[in-house]
N, C-alpha and C positions, 0 to 999 in steps of 0.2 A: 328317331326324330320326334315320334308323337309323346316319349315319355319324359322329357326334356327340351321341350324348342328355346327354350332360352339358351342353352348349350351351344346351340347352333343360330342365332339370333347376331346380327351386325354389334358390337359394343360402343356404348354412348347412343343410345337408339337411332344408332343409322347414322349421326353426324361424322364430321369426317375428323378420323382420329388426328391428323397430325397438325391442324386447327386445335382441336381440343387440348390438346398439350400445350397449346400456347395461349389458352385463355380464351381461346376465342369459340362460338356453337356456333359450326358452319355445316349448311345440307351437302350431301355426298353424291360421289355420282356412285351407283351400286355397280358398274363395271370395270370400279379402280377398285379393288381389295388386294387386302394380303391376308395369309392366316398366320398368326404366332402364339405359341407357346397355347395351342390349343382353341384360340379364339379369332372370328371373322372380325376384320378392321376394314372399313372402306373411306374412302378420302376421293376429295374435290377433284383432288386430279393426280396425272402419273406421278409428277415430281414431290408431292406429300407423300406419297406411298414408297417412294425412291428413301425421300431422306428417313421416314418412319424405319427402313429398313436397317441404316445405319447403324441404330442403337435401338432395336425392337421394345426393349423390355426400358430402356430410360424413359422414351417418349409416351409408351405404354400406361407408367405407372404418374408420371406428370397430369395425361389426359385424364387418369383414374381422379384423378384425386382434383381437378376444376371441372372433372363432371358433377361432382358432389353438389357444386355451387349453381352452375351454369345447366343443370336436367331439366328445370323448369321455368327458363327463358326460351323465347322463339329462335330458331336458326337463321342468320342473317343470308 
């Protein structure tokens, strides 16, 4: 952990991934996660983390790519 915490570090710093795939920067609750394809994702609540699951790597790479935009606005 000490030689990479970003490895092990929430994705989207901490907002809740399956918001972020939708455009939207929303705060997480850090007791709703999942991990996928090597990376901790945490979300608002059960049912983001539910449908996140459905398609791990679509919603995944959706949120990747409007966090580019949305890293440095506030989390509603």
């Amino acid at each position: 952990f000490k030689a990479n915490p970003e490895k092990y570090a929430p994705q989207f710093g901490g907002s809740c991934a399956m918001n972020m795939s939708s455009g939207v920067r929303r705060e997480a609750d850090p007791t709703v996660w999942v991990i996928s394809n090597g990376n901790l994702y945490v979300f608002a609540g059960t049912g983001g983390a539910s449908r996140f699951k459905q398609d791990a790597s679509a919603a995944a790479a959706r949120a990747s790519e409007n966090w580019k935009t949305l890293k440095n606005t506030p989390s509603q």
